[in-house]
VOKOL-161109 format. One line per 5 residues: number of its first residue (from 1); for each residue x, y, z of C-alpha. Coordinates in nm, 4 decimals, m for minus. Each point is the difference from the previous one (the first is absolute). Layout:
N
NUM = X/Y/Z  ... .
# end
This chain:
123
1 = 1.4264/0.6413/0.3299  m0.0578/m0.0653/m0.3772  m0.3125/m0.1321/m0.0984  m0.0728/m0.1484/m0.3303  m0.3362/m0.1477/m0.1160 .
6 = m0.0872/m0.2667/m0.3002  m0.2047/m0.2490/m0.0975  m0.3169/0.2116/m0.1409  m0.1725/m0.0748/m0.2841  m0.2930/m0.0467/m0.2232 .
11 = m0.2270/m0.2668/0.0841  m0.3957/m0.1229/0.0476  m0.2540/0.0209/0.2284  0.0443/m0.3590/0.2236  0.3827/0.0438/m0.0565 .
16 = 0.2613/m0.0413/0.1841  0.3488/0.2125/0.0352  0.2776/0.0333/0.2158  0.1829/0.2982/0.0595  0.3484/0.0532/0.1585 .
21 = 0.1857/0.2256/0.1829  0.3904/0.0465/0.0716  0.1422/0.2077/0.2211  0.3550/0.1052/0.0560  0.1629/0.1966/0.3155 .
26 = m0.0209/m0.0144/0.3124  m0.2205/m0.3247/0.1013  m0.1021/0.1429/0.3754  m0.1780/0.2564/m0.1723  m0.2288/m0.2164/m0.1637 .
31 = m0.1860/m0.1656/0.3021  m0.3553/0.0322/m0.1448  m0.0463/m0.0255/m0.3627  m0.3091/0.0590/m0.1973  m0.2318/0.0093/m0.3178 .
36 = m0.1720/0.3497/m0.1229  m0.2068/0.0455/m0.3101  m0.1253/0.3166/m0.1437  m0.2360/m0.0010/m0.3037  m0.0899/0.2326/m0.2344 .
41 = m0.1495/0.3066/0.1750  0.0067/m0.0946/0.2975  0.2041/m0.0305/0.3489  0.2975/m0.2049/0.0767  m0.1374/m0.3121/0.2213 .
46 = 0.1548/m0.2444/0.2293  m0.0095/m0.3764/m0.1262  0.1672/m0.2440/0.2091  0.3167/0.0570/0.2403  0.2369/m0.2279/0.2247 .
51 = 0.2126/m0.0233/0.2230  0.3520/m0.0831/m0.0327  m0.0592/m0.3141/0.2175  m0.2691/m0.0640/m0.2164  m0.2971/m0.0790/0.2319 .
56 = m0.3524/0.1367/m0.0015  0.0533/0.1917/m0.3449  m0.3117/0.2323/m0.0267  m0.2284/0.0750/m0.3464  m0.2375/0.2482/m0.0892 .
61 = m0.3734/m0.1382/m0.0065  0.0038/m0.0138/m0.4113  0.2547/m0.1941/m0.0460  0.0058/m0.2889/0.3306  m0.0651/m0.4194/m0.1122 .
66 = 0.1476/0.1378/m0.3672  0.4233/0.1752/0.0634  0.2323/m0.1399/0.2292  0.2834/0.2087/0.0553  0.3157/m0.1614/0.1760 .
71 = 0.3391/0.0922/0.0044  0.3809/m0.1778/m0.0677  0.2352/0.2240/0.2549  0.2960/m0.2096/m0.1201  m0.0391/0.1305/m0.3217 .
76 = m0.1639/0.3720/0.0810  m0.2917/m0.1490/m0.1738  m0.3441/0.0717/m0.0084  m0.3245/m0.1450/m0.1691  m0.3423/0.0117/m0.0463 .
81 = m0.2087/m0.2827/m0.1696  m0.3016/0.1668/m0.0947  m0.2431/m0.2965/m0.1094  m0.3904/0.0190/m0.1605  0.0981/0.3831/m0.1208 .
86 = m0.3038/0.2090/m0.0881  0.0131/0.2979/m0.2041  m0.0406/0.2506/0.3020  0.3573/m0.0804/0.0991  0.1231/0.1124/m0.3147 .
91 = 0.2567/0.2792/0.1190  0.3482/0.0875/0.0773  0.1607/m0.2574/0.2709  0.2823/0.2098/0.2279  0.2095/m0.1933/0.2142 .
96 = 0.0867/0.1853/0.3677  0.2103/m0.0553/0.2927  0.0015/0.1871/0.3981  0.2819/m0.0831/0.2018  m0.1956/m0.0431/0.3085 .
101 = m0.2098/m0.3671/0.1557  m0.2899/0.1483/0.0297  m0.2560/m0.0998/m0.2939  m0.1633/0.3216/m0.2075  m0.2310/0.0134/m0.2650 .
106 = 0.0303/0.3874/m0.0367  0.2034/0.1145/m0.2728  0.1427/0.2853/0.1692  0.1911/m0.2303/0.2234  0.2013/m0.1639/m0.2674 .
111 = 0.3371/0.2065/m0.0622  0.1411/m0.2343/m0.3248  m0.1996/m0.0662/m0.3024  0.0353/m0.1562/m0.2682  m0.0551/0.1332/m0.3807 .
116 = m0.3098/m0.2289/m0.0666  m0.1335/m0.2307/m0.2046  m0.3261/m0.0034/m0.2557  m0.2453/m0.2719/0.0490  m0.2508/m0.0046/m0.2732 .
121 = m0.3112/m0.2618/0.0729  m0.2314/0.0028/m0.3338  m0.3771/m0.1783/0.0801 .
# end
């Protein structure tokens, strides 16, 4: 599975973006997808994952009432609307997929990753 992030930017505080991922390969290996951010000095963190159903996606406690993350599995697609940005989620964005159902918001239980994308929130 190929994994390959976009939609990162520049923008300010009260912002909105929406970032992308596509993935190519073999689609049962994708069955939860997720969001992971890592800024500057400090450890890569789980955002928002879902299953490949799509019900009962899960966020972290920073981010819940402002991303939605959702998926398209006809087109290997997944998103993340990331609404009211403040500067504190100013960091990298990596895209990640396990090929098992059950949900995880550990990192080390993601086998494909994406290359990542910069999201840059100036106050």
């Amino acid at each position: 599975v190929q994994l390959q992030a976009s939609g990162g930017g520049l923008v300010q505080a009260g912002g909105s973006l929406r970032l992308s991922c596509a993935a190519s390969g073999i689609t049962s290996s994708n069955n939860v997808m997720g969001w992971f951010r890592q800024a500057p000095g400090k450890e890569r963190e789980f955002v928002a994952a879902i299953r490949r159903g799509g019900s009962v996606p899960h966020y972290a406690d920073s981010v819940k009432g402002r991303f939605a993350i959702s998926r398209d599995n006809a087109k290997n697609a997944l998103y993340l609307q990331m609404n009211s940005l403040k500067p504190e989620d100013t960091a990298v964005y990596y895209c990640a997929a396990r090929p098992y159902e059950s949900m995880s918001t550990n990192e080390k239980y993601y086998q494909y990753w994406g290359q990542g994308t910069q999201v840059t929130v100036s106050s």
